[in-house]
C-alpha positions as a Python dict, from the first residue, in 0.01 Angstrom:
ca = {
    (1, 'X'): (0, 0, 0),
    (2, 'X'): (-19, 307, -221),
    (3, 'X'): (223, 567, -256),
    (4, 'X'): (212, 929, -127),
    (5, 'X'): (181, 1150, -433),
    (6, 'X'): (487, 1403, -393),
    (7, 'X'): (368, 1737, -528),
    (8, 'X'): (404, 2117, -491),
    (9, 'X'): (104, 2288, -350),
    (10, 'X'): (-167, 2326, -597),
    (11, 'X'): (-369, 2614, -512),
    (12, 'X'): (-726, 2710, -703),
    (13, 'X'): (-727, 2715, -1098),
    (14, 'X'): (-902, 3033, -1161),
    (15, 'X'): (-984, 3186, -1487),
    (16, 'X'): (-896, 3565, -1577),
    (17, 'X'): (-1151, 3800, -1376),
    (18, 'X'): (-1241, 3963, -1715),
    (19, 'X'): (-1356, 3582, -1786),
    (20, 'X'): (-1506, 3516, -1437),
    (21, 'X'): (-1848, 3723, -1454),
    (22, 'X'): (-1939, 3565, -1739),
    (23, 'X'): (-1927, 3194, -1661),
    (24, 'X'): (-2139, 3006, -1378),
    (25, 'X'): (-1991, 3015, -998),
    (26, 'X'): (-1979, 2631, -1011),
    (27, 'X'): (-1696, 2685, -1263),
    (28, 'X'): (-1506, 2921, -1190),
    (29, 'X'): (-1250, 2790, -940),
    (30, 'X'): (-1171, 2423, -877),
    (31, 'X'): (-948, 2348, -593),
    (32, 'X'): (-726, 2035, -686),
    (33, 'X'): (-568, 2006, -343),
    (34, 'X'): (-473, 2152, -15),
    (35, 'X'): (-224, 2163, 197),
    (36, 'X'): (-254, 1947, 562),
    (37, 'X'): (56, 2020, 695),
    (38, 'X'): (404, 2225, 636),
    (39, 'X'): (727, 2061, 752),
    (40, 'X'): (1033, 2209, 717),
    (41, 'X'): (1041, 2319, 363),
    (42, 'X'): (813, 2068, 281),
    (43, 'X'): (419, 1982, 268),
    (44, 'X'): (173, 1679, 334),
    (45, 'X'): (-110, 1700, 100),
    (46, 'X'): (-459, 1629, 151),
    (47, 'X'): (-526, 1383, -76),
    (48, 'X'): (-192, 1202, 45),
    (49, 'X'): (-429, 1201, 370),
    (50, 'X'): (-717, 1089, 246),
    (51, 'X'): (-499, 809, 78),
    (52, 'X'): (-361, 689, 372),
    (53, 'X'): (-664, 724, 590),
    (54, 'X'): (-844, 534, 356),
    (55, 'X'): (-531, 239, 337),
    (56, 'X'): (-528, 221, 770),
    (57, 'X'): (-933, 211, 719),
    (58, 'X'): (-944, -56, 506),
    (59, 'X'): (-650, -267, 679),
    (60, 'X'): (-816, -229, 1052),
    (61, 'X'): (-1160, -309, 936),
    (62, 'X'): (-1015, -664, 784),
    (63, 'X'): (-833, -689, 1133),
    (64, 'X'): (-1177, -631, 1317),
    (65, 'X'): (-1031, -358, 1511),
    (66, 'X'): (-1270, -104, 1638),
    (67, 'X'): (-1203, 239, 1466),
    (68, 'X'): (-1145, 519, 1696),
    (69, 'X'): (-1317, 852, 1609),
    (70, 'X'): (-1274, 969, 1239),
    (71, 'X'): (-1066, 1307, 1326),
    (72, 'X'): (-876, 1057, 1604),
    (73, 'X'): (-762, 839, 1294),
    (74, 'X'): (-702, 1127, 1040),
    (75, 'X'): (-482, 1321, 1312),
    (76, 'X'): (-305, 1001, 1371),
    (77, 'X'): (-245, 892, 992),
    (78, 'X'): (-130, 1285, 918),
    (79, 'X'): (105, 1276, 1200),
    (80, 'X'): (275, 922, 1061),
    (81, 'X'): (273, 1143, 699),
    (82, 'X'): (465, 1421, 873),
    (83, 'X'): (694, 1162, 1054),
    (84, 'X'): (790, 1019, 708),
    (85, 'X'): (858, 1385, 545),
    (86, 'X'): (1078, 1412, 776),
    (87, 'X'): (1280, 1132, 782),
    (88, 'X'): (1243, 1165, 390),
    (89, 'X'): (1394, 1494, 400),
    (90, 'X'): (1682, 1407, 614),
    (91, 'X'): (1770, 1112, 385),
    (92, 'X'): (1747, 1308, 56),
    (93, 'X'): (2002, 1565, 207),
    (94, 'X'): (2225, 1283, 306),
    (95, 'X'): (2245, 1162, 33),
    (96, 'X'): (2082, 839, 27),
    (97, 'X'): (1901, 625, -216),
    (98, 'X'): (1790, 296, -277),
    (99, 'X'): (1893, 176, -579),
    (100, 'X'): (1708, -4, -807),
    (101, 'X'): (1856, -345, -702),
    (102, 'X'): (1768, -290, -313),
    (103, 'X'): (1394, -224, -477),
    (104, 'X'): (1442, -531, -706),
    (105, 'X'): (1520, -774, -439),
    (106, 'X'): (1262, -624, -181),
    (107, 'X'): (972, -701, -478),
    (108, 'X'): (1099, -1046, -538),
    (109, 'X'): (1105, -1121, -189),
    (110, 'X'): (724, -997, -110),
    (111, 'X'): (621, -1210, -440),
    (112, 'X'): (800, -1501, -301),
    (113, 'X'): (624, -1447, 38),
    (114, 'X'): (295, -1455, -123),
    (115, 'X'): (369, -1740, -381),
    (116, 'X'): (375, -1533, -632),
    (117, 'X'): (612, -1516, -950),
    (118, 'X'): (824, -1222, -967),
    (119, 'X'): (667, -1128, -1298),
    (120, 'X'): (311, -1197, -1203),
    (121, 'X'): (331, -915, -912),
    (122, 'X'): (211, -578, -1160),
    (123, 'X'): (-118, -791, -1244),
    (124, 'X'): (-153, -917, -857),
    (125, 'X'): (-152, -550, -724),
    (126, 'X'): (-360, -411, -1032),
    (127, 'X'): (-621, -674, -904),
    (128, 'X'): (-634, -512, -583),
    (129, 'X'): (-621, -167, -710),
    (130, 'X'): (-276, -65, -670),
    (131, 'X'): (-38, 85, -943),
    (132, 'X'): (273, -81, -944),
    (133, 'X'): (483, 192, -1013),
    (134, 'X'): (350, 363, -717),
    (135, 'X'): (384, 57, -510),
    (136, 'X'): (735, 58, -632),
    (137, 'X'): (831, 404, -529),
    (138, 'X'): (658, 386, -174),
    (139, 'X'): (877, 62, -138),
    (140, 'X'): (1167, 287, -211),
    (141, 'X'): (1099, 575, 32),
    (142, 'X'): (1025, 295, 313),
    (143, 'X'): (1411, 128, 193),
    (144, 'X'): (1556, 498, 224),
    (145, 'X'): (1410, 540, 561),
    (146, 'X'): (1504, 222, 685),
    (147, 'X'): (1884, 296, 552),
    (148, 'X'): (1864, 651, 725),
    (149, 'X'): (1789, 474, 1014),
    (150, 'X'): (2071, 234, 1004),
    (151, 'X'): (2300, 521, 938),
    (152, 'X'): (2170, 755, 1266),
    (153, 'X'): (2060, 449, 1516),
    (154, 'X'): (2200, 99, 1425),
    (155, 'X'): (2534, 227, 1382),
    (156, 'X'): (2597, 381, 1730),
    (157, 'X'): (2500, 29, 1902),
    (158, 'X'): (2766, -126, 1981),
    (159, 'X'): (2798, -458, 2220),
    (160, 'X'): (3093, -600, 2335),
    (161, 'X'): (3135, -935, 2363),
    (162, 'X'): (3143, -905, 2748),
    (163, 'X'): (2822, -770, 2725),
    (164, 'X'): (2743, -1056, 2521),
    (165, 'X'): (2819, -1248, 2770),
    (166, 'X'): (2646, -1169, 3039),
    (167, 'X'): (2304, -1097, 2873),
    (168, 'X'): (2331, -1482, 2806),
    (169, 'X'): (2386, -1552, 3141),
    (170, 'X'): (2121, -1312, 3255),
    (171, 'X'): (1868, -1479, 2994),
    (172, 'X'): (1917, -1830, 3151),
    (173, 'X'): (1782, -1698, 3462),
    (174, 'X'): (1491, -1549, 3248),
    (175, 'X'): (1134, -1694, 3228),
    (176, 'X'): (1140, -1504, 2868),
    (177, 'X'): (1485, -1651, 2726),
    (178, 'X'): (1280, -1997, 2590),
    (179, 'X'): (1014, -1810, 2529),
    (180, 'X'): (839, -1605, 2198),
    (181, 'X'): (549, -1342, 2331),
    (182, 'X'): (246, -1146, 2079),
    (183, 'X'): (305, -790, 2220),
    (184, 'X'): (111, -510, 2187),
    (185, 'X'): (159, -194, 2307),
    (186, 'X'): (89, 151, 2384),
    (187, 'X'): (373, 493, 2421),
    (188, 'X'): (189, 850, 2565),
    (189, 'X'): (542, 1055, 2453),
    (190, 'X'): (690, 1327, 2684),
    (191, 'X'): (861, 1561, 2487),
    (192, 'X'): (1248, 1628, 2632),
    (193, 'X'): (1165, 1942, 2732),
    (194, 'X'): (838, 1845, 2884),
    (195, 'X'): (696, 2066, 3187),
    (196, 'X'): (627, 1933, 3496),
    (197, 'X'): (227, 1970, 3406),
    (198, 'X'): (260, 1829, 3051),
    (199, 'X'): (455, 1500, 3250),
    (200, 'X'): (154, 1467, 3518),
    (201, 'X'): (-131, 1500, 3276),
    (202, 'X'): (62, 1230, 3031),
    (203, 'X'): (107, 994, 3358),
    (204, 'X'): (-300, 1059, 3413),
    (205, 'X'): (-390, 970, 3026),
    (206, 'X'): (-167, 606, 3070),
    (207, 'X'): (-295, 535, 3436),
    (208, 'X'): (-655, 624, 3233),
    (209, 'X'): (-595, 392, 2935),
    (210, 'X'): (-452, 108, 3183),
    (211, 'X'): (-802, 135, 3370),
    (212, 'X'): (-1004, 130, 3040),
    (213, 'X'): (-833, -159, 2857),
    (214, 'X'): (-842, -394, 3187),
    (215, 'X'): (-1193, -304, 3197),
    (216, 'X'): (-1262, -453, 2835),
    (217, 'X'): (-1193, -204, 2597),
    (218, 'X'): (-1050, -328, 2258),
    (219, 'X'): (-690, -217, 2305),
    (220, 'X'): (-602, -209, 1972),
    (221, 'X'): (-845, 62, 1958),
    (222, 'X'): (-677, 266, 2208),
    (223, 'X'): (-342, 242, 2095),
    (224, 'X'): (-510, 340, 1747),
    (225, 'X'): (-621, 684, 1929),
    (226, 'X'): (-383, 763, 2180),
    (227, 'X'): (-55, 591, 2105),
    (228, 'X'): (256, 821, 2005),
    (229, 'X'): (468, 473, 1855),
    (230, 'X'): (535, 356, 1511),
    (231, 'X'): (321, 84, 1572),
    (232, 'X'): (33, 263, 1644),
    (233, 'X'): (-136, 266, 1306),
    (234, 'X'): (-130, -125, 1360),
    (235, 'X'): (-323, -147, 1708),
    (236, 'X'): (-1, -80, 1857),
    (237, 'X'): (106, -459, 1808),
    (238, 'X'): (475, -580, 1792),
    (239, 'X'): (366, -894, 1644),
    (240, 'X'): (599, -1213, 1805),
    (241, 'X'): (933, -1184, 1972),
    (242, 'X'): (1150, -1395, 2161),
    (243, 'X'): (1202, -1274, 2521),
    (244, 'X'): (1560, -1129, 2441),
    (245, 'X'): (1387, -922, 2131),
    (246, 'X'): (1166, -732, 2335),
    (247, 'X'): (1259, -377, 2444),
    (248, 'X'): (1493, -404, 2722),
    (249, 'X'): (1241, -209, 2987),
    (250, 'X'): (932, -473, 2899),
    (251, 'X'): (1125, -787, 2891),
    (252, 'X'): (1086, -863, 3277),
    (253, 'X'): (774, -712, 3265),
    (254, 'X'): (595, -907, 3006),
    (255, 'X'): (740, -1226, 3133),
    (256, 'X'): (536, -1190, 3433),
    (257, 'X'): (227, -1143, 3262),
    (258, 'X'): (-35, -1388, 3152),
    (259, 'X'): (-180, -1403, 2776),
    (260, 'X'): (-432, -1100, 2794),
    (261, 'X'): (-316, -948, 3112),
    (262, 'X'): (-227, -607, 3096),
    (263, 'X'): (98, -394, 3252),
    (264, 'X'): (106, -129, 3489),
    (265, 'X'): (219, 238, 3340),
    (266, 'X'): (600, 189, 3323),
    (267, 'X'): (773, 533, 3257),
    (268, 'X'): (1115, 574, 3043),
    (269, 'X'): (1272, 856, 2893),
    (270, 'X'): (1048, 883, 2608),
    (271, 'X'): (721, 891, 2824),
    (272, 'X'): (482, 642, 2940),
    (273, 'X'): (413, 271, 2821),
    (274, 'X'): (162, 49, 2840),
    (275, 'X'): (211, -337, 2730),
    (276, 'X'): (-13, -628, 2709),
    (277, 'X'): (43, -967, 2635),
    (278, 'X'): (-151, -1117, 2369),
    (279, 'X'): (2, -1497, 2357),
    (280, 'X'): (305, -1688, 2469),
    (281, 'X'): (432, -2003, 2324),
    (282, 'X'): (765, -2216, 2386),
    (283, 'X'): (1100, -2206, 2186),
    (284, 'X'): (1354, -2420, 2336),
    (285, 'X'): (1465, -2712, 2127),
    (286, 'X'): (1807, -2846, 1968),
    (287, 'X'): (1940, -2642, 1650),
    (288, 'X'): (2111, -2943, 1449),
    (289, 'X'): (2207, -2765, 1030),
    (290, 'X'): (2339, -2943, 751),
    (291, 'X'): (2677, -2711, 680),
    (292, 'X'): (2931, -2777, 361),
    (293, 'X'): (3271, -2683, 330),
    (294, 'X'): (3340, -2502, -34),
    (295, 'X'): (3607, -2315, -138),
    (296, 'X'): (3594, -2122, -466),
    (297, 'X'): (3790, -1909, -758),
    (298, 'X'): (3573, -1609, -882),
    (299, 'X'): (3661, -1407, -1180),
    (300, 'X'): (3498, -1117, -1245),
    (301, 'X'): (3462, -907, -1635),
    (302, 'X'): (3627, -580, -1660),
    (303, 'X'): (3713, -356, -2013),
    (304, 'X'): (3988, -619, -2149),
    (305, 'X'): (3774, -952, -2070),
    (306, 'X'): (3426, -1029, -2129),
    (307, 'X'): (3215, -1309, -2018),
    (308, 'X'): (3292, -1589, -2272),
    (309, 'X'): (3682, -1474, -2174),
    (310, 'X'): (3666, -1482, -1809),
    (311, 'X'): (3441, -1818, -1835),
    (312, 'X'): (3683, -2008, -2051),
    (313, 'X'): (3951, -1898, -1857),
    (314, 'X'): (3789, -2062, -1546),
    (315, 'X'): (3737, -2351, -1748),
    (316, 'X'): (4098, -2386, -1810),
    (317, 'X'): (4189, -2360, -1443),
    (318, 'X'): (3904, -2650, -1360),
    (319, 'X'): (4069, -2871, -1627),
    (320, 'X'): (4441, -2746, -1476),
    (321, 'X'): (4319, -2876, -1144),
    (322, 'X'): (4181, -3199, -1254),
    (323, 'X'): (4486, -3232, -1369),
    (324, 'X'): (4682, -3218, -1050),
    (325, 'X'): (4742, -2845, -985),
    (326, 'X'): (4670, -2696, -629),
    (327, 'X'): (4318, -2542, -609),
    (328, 'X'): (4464, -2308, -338),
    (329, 'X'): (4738, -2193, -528),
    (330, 'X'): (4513, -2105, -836),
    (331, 'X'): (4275, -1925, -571),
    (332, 'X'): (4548, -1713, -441),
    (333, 'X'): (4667, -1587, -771),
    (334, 'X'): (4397, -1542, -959),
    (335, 'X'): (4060, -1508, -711),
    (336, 'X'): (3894, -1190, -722),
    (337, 'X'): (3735, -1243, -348),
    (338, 'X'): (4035, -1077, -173),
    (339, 'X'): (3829, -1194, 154),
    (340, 'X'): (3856, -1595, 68),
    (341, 'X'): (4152, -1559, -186),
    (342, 'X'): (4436, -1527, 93),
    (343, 'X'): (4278, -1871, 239),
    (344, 'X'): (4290, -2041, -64),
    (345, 'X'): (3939, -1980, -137),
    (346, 'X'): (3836, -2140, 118),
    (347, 'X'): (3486, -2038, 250),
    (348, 'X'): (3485, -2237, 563),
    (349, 'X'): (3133, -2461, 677),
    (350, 'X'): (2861, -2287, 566),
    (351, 'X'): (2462, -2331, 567),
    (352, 'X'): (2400, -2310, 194),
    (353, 'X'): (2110, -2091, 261),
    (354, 'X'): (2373, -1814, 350),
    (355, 'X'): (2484, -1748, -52),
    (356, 'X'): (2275, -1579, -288),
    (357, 'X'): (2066, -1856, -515),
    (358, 'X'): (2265, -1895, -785),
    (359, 'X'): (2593, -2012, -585),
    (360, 'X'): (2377, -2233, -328),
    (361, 'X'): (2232, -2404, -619),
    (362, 'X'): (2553, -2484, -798),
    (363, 'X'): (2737, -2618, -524),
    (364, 'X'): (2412, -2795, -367),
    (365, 'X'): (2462, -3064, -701),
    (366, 'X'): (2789, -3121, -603),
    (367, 'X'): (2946, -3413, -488),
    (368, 'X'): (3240, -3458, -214),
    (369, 'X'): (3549, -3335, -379),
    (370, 'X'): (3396, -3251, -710),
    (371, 'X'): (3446, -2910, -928),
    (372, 'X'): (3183, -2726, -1059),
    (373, 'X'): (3186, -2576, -1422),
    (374, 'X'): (3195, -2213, -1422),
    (375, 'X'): (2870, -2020, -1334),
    (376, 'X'): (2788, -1688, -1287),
    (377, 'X'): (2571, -1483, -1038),
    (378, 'X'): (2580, -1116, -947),
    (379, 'X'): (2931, -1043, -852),
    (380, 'X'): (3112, -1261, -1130),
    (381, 'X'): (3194, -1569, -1260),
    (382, 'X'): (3243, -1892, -1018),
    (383, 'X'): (3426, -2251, -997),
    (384, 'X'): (3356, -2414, -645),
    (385, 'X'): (3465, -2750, -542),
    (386, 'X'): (3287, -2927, -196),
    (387, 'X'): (3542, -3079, -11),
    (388, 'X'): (3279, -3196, 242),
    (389, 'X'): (2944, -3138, 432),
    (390, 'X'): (2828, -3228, 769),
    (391, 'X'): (2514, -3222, 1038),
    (392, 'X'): (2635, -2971, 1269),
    (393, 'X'): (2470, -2879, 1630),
    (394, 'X'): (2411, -2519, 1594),
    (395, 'X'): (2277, -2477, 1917),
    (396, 'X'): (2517, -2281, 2119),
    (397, 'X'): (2625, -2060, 1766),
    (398, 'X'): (2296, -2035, 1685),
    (399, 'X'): (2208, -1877, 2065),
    (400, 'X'): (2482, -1603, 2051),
    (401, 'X'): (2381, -1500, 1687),
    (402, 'X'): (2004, -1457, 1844),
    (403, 'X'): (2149, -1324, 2131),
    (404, 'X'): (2304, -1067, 1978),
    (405, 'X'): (2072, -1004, 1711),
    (406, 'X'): (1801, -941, 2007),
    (407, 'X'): (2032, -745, 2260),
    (408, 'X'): (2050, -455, 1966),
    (409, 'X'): (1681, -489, 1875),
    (410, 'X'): (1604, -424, 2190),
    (411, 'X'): (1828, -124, 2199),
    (412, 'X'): (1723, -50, 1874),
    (413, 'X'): (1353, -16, 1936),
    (414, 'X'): (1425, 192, 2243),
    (415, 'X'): (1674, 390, 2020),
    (416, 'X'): (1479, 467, 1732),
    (417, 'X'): (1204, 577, 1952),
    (418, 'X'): (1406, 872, 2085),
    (419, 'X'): (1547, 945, 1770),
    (420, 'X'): (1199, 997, 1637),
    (421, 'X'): (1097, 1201, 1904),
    (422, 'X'): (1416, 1447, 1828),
    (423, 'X'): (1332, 1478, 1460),
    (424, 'X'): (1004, 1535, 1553),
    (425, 'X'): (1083, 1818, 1815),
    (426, 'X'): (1346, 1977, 1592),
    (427, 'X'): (1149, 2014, 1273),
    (428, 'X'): (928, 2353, 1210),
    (429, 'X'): (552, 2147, 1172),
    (430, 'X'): (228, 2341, 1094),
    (431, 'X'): (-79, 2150, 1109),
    (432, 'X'): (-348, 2299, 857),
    (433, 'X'): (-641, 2115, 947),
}
């Protein structure tokens, strides 16, 4: 992954016309780059194209997916760059950025991924071409445009817990509820404000594509050439998801199918779709977690106390506890988590997985009822006693976290879709090539 170069339009360098007659036409004007495409007050760059072509080149090759026409892939790739202007646009007049920790913690996660230290990951991408502080700042555009979407989609979901209710029940009655499918799949858009024609001849194209791909052709190909969704750049696949992830409008519809059937044309708001299913495998099982009960005082530094201050003072309260003072007390009055402080610092059962690494490794060496000398992690200085732990059936929890987790997914893939489409038809795009 290489980052798009953000420039001004650099026209021809050309030397004084006095100068020009006298040295060879070969010379005399270089052009550095070109502009593909204007949006809004902004530009896509050809050799951001060329980049970019190359990268979806490169990655569908390895993924032995037929390659559609070069201008097919190149129109494709360009429109993707012109979808990302604009969301980039929209974010830097909102006012959001990803700071340097969100970029941090996204790096360190993709190292960890690939069993890689932390450190090690400049040398890992240099071996495979990549500058890492252009990896770094593409990261950071694709962190802004995932917060932009949070802000303008994820936001306006909202589920109530009847809701929540009876998409459980509804799932128990579903084929796809204790199951995970490999989607792929195929959108030919409709703009809003479509005509009547431009509807019919997108409803021919799908019926067209359904025809081709159950006769055999690669259909990660043709989602490659003719597919309007984000996913089209990766053979239109949505990788696995449980039956309650799936888009609402496919769920019952890819239940039905068997591993490398294909749908009929289904039609939505946002044009037509095309699904198939790739592979289907079984998730139903018992959820049993290992939870532990902690309860803790954090302290953090400010202008009159420093770290050695705030961590003896901690150590004072441990010793002041020990020594038969109320933990709960001390939490009350001098915790700065105003969310567990008015419980006594009391954190409730918890999977230790759920706090950040340093805490969950501090109180994972603890015994029942034991204190912890102060440690710190990013929001502060910590003591934490573990006043218990437990094997706890997580089943039913466990099913209405999913549950709701998948009910706005599947909102949310629907949702972003349109939202797209509405950038899209409000920006001013000229296509230069």
């Amino acid at each position: 992954m290489r980052t798009r170069l953000v420039a001004l339009l650099v026209g021809l360098v050309l030397l004084p016309a006095a100068q020009a007659a006298q040295v060879p036409l070969s010379t005399r004007g270089v052009p550095l780059d070109r502009v593909v495409a204007v949006v809004n007050d902004g530009v896509v760059l050809e050799s951001e194209l060329e980049t970019a072509t190359d990268e979806v080149r490169e990655r569908l090759t390895a993924q032995k997916v037929q390659l559609p026409p070069e201008a097919i892939l190149r129109s494709q790739v360009l429109e993707r760059l012109v979808m990302e202007e604009i969301q980039a646009q929209r974010a830097d007049r909102a006012g959001i950025v990803a700071s340097d920790e969100q970029v941090n913690a996204a790096l360190e996660d993709i190292a960890k991924r690939n069993n890689i230290a932390f450190a090690d990951l400049p040398a890992k991408l240099a071996g495979q071409g990549i500058v890492y502080a252009d990896y770094r700042q593409q990261l950071k555009r694709e962190i802004q445009r995932q917060m932009l979407r949070g802000r303008d989609v994820l936001q306006r979901i909202s589920i109530s817990p009847r809701e929540l209710d009876q998409y459980l029940e509804q799932q128990q009655k579903t084929a796809s509820a204790a199951n995970e499918y490999n989607v792929s799949h195929i959108l030919i858009a409709v703009a809003q404000d479509a005509s009547p024609e431009s509807v019919a001849t997108a409803s021919k194209l799908a019926q067209a594509i359904v025809k081709r791909a159950r006769a055999g052709e690669d259909f990660a190909q043709l989602a490659v050439t003719y597919s309007s969704s984000q996913t089209a750049l990766e053979g239109g696949s949505l990788g696995w998801r449980k039956g309650p992830e799936l888009p609402t409008f496919l769920a019952d519809v890819v239940a039905q199918l068997k591993p490398g059937e294909v749908s009929d044309v289904l039609q939505t708001a946002t044009g037509f779709h095309i699904v198939k299913l790739n592979d289907k495998r079984s998730t139903s099982g018992t959820q049993i977690v290992h939870q532990v009960h902690l309860r803790h005082i954090l302290m953090k530094t400010n202008e009159v106390m420093d770290d050695a201050t705030v961590r003896q003072k901690l150590s004072e309260m441990r010793k002041r506890i020990l020594a038969g003072e109320d933990f709960a007390v001390l939490a009350k009055t001098n915790s700065d988590d105003s969310g567990s402080a008015v419980n006594g610092g009391d954190l409730g059962w918890m999977q230790l997985s759920s706090f950040v690494p340093q805490f969950a490794e501090a109180a994972g060496k603890l015994k029942d009822n034991e204190i912890s000398e102060p440690f710190q992690t990013e929001y502060g200085w910590h003591i934490v006693q573990k006043l218990g732990s437990r094997d706890f059936d997580n089943t039913e929890t466990a099913a209405r976290e999913k549950a709701y987790e998948a009910l706005r997914d599947a909102r949310l893939d629907e949702a972003t879709e349109a939202w797209l489409q509405q950038l899209r038809d409000e920006a001013y795009v000229e296509i230069r090539i």
